[in-house]
C-alpha positions in Angstrom: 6.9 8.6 -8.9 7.9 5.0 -8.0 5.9 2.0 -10.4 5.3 -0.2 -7.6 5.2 0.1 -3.8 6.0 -2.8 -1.1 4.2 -2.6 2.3 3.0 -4.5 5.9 -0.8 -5.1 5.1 -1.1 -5.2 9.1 0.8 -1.7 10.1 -0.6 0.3 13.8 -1.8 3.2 12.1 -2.5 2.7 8.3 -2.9 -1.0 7.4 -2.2 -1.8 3.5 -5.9 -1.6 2.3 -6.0 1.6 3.4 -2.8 2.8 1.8 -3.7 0.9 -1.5 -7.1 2.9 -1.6 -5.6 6.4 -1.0 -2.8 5.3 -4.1 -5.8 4.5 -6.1 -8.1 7.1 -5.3 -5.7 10.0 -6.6 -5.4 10.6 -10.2 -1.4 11.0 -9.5 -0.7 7.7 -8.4 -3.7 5.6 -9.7 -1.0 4.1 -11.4 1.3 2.6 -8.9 1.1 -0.6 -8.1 0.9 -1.9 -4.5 2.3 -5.3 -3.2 0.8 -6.0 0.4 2.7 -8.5 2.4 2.5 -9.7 6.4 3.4 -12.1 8.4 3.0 -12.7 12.4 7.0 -12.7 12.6 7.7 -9.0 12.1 
């Protein structure tokens, strides 16, 4: 299991809220931290 986890908070499909939520809402990876980032340039 990684500790943290890096990713676009504005993605197509699955923005970063919504990842963050799923990690937190299962007692195997409630732990892992999540660092959301965006910008308009990617």
């Amino acid at each position: 299991e990684p500790d943290a986890v890096i990713v676009d908070w504005h993605l197509p499909t699955m923005d970063g809220y919504e990842i963050s939520h799923s990690l937190h809402n299962s007692p195997t990876t409630a732990q892992i931290k999540v660092l959301a980032l965006t910008t308009p340039d990617l």
